[in-house]
N, CA and C atoms as a LAMMPS dump frame, in Angstrom:
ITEM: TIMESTEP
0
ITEM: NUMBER OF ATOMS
471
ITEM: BOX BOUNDS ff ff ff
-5.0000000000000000e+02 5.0000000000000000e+02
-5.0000000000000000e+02 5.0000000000000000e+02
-5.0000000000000000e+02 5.0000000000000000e+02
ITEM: ATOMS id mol type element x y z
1 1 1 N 0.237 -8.88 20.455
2 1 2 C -1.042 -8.262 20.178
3 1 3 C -0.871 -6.785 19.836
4 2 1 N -0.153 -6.105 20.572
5 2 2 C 0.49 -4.705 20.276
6 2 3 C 1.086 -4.626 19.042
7 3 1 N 1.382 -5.354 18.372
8 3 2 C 1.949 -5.623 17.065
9 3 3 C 0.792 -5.536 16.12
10 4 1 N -0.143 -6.296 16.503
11 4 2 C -1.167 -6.203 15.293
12 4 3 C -2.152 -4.843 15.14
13 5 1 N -2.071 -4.092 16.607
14 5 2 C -2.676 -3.104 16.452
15 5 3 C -2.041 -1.887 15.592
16 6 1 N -0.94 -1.733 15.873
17 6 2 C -0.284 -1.468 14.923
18 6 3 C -0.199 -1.564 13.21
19 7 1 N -0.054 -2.477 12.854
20 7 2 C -0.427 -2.758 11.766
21 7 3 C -1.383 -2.588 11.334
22 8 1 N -2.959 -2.464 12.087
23 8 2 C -4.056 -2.52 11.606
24 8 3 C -4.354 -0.658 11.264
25 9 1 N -3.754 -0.044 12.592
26 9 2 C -3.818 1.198 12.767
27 9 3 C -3.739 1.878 11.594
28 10 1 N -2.092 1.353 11.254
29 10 2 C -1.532 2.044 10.031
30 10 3 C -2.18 1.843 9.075
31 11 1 N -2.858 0.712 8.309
32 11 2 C -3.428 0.497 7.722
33 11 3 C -5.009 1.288 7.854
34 12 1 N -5.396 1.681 8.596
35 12 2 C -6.298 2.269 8.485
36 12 3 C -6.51 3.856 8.629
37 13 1 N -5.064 4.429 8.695
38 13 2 C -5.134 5.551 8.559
39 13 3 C -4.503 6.515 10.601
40 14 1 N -4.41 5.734 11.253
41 14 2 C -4.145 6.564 12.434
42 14 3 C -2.701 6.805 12.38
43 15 1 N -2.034 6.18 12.164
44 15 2 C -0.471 6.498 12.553
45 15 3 C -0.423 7.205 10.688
46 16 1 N 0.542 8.209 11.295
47 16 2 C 0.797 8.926 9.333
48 16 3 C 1.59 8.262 8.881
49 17 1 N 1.111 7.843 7.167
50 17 2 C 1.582 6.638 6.54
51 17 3 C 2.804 7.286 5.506
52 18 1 N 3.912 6.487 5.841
53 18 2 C 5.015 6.606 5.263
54 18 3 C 4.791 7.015 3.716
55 19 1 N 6.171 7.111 3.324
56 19 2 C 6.469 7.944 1.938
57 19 3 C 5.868 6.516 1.482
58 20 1 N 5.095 6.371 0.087
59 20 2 C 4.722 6.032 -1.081
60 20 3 C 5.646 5.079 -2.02
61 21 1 N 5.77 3.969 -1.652
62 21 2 C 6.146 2.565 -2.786
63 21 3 C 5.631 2.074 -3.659
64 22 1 N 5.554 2.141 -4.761
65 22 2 C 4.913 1.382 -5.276
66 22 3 C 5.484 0.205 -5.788
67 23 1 N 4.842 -1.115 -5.533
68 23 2 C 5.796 -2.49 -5.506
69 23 3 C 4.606 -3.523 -6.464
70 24 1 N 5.574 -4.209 -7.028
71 24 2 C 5.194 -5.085 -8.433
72 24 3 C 5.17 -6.153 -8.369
73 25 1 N 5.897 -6.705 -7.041
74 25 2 C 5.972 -8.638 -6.781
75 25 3 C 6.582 -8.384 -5.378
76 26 1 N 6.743 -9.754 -4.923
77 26 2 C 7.08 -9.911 -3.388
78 26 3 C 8.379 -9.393 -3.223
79 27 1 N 9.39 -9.464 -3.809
80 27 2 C 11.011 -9.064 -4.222
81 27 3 C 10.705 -7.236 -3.255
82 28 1 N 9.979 -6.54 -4.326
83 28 2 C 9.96 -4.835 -4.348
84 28 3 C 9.305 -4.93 -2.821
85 29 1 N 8.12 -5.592 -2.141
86 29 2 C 7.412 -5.296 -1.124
87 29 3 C 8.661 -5.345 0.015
88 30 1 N 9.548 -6.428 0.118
89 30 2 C 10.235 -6.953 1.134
90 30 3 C 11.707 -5.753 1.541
91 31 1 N 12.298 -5.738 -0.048
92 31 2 C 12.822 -4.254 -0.188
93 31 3 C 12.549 -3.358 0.41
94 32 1 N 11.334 -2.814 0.152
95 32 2 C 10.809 -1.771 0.936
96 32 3 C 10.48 -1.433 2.238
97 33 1 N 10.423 -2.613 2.881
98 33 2 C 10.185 -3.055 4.46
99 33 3 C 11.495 -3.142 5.117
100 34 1 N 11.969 -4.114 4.258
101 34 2 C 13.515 -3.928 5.091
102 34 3 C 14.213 -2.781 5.166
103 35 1 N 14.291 -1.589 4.361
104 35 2 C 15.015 -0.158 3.763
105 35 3 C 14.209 0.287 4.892
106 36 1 N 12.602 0.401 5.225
107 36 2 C 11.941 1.292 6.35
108 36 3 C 12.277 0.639 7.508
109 37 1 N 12.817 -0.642 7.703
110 37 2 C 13.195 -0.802 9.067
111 37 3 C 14.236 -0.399 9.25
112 38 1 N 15.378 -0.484 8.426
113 38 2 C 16.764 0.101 8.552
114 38 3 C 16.773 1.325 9.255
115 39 1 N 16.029 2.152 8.591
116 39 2 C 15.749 3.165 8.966
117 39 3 C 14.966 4.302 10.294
118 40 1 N 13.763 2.607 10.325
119 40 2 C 13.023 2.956 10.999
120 40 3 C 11.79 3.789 10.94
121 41 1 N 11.939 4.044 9.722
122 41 2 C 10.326 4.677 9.219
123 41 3 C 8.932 3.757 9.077
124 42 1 N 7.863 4.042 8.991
125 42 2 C 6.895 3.716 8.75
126 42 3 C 6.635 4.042 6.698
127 43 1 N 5.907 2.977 6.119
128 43 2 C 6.103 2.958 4.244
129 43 3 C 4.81 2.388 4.337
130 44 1 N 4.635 3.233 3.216
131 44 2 C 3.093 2.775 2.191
132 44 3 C 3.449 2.41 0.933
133 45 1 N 2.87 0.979 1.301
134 45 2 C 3.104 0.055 0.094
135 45 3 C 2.047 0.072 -1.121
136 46 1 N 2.004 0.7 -2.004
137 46 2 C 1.315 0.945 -3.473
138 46 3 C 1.105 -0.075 -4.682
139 47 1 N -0.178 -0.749 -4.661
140 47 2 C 0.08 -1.386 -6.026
141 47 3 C 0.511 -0.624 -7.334
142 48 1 N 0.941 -1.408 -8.208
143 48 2 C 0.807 -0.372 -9.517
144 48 3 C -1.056 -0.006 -9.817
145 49 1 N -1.009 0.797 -10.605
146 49 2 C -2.199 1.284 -11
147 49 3 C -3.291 0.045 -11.582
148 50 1 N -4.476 0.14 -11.38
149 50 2 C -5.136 -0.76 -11.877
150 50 3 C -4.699 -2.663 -11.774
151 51 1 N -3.708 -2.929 -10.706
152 51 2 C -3.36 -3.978 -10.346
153 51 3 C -3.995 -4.72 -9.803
154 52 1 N -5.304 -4.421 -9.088
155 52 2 C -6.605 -5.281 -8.839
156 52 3 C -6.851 -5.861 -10.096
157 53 1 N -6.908 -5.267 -11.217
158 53 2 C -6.998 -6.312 -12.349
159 53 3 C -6.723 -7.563 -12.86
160 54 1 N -5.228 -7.001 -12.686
161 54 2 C -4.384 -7.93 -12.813
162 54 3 C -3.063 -8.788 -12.286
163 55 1 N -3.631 -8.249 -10.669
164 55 2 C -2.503 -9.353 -9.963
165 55 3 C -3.344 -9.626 -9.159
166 56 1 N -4.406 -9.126 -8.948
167 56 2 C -5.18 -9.869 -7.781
168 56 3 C -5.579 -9.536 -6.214
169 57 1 N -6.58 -9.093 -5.739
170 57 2 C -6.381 -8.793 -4.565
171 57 3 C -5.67 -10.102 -3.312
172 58 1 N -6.249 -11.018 -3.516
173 58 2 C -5.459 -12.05 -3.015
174 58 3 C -3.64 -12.456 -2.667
175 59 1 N -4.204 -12.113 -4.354
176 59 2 C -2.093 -12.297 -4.264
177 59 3 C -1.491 -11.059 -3.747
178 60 1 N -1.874 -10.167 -3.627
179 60 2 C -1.119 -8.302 -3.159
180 60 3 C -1.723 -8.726 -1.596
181 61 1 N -2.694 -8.952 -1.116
182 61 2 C -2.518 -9.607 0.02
183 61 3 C -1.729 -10.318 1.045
184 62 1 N -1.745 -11.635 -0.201
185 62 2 C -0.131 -12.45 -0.12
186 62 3 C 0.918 -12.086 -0.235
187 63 1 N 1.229 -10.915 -0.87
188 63 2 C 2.575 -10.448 -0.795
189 63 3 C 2.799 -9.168 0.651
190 64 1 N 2.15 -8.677 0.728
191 64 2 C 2.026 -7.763 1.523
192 64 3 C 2.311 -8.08 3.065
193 65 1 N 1.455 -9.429 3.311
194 65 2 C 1.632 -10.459 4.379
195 65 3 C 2.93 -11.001 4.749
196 66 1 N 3.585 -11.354 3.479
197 66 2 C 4.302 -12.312 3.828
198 66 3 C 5.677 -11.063 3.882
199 67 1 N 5.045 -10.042 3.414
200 67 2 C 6.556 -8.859 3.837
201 67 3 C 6.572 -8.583 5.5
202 68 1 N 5.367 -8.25 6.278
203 68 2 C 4.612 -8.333 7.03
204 68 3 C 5.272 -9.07 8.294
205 69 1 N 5.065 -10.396 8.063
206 69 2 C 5.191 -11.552 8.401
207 69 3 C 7.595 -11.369 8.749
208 70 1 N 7.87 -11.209 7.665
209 70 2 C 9.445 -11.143 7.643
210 70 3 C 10.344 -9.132 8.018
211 71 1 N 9.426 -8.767 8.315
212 71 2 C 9.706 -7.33 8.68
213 71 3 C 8.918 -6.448 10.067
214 72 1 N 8.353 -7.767 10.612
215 72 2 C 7.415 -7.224 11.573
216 72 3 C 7.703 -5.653 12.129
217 73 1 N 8.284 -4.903 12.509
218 73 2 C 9.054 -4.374 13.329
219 73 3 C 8.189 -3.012 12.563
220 74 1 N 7.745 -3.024 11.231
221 74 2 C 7.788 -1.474 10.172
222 74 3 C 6.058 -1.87 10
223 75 1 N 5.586 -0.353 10.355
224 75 2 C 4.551 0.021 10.579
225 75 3 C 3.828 0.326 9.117
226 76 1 N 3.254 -0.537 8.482
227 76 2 C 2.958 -0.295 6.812
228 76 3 C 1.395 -0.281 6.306
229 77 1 N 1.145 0.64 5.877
230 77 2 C 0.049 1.479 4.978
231 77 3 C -0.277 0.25 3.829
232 78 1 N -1.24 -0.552 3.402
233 78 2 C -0.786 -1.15 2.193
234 78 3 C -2.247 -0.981 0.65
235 79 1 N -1.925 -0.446 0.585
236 79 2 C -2.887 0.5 -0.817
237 79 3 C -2.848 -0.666 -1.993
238 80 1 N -4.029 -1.254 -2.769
239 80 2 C -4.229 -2.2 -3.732
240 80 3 C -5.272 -0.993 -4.762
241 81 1 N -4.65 -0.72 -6.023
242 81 2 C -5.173 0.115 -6.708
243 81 3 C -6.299 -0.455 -7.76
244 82 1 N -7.335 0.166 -7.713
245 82 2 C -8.766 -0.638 -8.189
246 82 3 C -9.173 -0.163 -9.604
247 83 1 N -8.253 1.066 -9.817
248 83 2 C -8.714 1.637 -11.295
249 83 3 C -10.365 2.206 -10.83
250 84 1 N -10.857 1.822 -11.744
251 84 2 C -12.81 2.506 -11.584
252 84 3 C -13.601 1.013 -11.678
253 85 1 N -12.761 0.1 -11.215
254 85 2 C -13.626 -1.294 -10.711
255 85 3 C -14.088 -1.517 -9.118
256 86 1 N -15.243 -1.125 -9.366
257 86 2 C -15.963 -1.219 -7.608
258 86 3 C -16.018 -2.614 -7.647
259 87 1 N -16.233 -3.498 -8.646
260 87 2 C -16.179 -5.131 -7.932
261 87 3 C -14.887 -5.647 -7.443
262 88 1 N -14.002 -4.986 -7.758
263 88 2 C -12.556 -5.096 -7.514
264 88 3 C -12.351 -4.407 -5.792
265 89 1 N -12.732 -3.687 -5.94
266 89 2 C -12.613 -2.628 -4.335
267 89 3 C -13.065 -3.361 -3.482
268 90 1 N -14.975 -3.571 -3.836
269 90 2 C -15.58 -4.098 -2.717
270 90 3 C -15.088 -5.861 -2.529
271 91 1 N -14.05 -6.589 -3.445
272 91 2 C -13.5 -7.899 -3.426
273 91 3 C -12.412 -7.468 -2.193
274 92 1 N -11.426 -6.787 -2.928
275 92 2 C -10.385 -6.103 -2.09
276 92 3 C -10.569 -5.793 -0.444
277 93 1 N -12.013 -4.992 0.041
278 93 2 C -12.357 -5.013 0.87
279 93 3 C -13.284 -6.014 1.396
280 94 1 N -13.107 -7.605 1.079
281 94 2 C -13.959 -8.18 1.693
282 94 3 C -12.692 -9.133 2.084
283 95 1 N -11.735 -8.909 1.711
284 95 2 C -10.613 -10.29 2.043
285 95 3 C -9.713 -9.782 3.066
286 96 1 N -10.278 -8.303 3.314
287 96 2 C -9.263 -7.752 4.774
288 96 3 C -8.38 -6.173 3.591
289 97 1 N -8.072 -5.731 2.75
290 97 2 C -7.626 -5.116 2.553
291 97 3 C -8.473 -3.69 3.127
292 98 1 N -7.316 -2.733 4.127
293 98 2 C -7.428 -1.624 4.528
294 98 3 C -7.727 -0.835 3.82
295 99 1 N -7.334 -0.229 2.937
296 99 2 C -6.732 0.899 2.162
297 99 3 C -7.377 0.411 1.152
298 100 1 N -8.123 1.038 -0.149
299 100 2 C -8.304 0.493 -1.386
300 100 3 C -8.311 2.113 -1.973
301 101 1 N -7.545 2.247 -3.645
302 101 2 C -7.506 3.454 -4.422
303 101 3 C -8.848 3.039 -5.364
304 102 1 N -9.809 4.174 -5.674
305 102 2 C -10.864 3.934 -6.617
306 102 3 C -11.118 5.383 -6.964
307 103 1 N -10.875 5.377 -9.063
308 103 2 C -10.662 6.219 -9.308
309 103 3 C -12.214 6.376 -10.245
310 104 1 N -13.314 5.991 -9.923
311 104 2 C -14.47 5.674 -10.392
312 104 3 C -15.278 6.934 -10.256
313 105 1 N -16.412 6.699 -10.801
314 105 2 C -18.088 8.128 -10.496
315 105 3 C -17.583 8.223 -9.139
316 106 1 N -17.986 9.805 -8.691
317 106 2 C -18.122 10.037 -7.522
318 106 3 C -19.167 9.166 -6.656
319 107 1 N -20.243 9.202 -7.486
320 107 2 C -21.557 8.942 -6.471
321 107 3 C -21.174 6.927 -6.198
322 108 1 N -20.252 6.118 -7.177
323 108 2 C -19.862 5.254 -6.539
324 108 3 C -18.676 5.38 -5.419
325 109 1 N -17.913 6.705 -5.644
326 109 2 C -17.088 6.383 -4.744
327 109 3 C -17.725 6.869 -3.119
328 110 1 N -18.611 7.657 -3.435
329 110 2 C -18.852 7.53 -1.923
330 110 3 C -19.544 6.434 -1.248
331 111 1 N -20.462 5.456 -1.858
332 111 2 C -21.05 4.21 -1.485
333 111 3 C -19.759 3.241 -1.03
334 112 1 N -18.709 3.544 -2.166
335 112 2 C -17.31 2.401 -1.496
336 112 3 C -17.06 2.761 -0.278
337 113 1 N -16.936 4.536 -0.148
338 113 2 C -16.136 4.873 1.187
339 113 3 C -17.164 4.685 2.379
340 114 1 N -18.447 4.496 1.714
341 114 2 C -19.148 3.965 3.318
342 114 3 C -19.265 2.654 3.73
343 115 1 N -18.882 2.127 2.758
344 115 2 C -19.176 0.223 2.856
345 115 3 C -17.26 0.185 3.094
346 116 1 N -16.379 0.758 2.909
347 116 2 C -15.25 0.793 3.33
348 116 3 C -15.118 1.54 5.393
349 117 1 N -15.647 2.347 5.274
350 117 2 C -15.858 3.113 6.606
351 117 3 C -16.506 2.038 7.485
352 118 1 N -17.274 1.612 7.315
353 118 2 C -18.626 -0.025 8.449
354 118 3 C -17.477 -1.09 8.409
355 119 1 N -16.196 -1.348 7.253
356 119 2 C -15.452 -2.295 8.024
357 119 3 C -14.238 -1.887 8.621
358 120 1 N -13.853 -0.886 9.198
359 120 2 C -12.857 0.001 9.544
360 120 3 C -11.517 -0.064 8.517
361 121 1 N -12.23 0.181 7.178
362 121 2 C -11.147 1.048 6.14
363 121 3 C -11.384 2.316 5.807
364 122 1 N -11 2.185 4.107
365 122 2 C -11.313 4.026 3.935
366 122 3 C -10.713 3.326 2.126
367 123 1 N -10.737 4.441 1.702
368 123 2 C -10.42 5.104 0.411
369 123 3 C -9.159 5.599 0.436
370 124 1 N -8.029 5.188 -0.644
371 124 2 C -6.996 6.304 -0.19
372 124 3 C -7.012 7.587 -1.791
373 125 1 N -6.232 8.398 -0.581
374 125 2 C -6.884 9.596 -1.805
375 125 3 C -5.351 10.636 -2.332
376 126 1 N -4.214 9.55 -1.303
377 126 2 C -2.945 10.569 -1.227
378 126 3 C -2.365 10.134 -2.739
379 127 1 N -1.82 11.667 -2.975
380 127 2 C -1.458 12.465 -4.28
381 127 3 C -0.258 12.455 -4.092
382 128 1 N 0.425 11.947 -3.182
383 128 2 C 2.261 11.84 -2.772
384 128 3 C 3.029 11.208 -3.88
385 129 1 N 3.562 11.799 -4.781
386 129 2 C 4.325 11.172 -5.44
387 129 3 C 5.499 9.649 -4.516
388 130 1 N 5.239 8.535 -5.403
389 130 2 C 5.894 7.701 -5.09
390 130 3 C 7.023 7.556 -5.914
391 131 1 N 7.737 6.418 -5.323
392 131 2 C 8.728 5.366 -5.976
393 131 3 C 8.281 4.398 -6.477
394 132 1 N 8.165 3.975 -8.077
395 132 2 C 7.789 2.856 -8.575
396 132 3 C 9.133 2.071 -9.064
397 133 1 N 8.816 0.743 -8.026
398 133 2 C 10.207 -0.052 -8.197
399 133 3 C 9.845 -0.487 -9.789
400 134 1 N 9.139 -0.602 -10.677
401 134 2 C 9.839 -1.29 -11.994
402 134 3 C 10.815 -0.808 -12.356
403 135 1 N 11.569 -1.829 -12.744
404 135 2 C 12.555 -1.49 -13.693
405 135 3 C 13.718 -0.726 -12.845
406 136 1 N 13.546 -0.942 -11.382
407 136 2 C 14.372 -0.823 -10.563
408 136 3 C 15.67 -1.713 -10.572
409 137 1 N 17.046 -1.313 -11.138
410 137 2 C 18.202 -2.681 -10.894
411 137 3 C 18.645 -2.942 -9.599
412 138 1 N 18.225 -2.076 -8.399
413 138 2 C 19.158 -2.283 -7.272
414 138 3 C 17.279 -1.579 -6.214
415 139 1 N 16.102 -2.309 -5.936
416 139 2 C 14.94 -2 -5.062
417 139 3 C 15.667 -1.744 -4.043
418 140 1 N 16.805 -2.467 -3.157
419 140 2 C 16.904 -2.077 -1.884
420 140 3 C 17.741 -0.77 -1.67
421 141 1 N 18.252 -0.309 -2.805
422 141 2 C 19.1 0.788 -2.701
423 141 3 C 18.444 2.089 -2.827
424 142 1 N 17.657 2.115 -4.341
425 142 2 C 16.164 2.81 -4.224
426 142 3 C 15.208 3.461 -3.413
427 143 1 N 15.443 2.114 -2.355
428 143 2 C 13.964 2.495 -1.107
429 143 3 C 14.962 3.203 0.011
430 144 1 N 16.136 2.855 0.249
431 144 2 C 16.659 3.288 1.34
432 144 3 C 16.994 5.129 0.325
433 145 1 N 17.06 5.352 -0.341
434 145 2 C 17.082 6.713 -0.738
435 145 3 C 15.753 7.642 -0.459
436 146 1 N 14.461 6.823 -1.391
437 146 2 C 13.505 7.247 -1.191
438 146 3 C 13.072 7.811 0.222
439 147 1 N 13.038 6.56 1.276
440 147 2 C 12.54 6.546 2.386
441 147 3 C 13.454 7.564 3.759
442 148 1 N 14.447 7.783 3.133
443 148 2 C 15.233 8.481 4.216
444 148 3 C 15.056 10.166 3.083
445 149 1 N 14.55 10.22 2.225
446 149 2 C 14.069 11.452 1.971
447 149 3 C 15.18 12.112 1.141
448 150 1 N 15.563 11.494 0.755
449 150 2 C 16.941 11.735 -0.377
450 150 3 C 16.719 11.673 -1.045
451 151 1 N 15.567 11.431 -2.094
452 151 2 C 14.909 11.411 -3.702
453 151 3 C 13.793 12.262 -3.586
454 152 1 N 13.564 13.375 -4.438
455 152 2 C 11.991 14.121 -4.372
456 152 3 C 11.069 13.079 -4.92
457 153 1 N 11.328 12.336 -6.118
458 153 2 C 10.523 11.625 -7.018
459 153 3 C 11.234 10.996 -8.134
460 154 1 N 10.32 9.935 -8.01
461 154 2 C 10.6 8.624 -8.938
462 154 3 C 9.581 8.553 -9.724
463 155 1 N 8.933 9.307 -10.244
464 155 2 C 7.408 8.702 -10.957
465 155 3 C 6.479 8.642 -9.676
466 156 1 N 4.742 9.054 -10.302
467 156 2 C 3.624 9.122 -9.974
468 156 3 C 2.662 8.033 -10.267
469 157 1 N 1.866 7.578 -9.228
470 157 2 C 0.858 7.004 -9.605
471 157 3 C -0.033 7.116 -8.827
């Protein structure tokens, strides 16, 4: 049970959320979990940009889980990026996702962050340059650089 609070925590912002991943399929998520357990850090897992579009809140769910699920041990942030689609956000936040990015009107984004706030999420708003595994030949080598603070930057999103 201490386990899930955890997880939920991080996900919602109490424990400070690790350096910035951004991951493209289940392969990059698991990478990244295993490199922060090695280590022992806590990682925020990043869709690519506008990936509510087109991978799905469901499936970034499913992947996120099932890293989750095989890395228990690493305390993870997990961010699904919505572009300026509030039907995407408020989907995102109805299937359990913590964290949702929405780069939309202000006056919608504050209606998200209160209908995000009543189910104990939020908005994420961090400007931390990440690591975007595409086109990564070696993710687990990558993240263990990134995450132990040996890379300034890999690309922004």
């Amino acid at each position: 049970m201490a386990r899930e609070t955890t997880r939920q925590e991080s996900d919602a912002g109490a424990v400070r959320p690790g350096r910035p991943v951004i991951v493209h399929d289940l392969s990059h998520a698991l990478a990244a979990l295993q490199a922060a357990s090695e280590l022992g850090v806590p990682v925020t897992l990043r869709s690519a940009p506008g990936a509510a579009d087109y991978l799905g809140s469901g499936t970034f769910k499913a992947i996120v889980d099932v890293a989750r699920e095989r890395w228990p041990d690493v305390p993870v942030t997990a961010v699904l990026d919505c572009a300026d689609a509030a039907g995407y956000a408020l989907g995102a936040l109805r299937i359990g996702i913590k964290v949702v990015r929405f780069r939309g009107r202000p006056a919608v984004r504050r209606k998200l962050a209160d209908i995000a706030a009543r189910s104990g999420a939020r908005l994420d708003a961090d400007r931390r340059a990440a690591l975007d595994l595409l086109d990564c030949p070696d993710p687990l080598s990558d993240c263990r650089e990134w995450l132990a603070g040996h890379r300034s930057d890999r690309g922004r999103a």
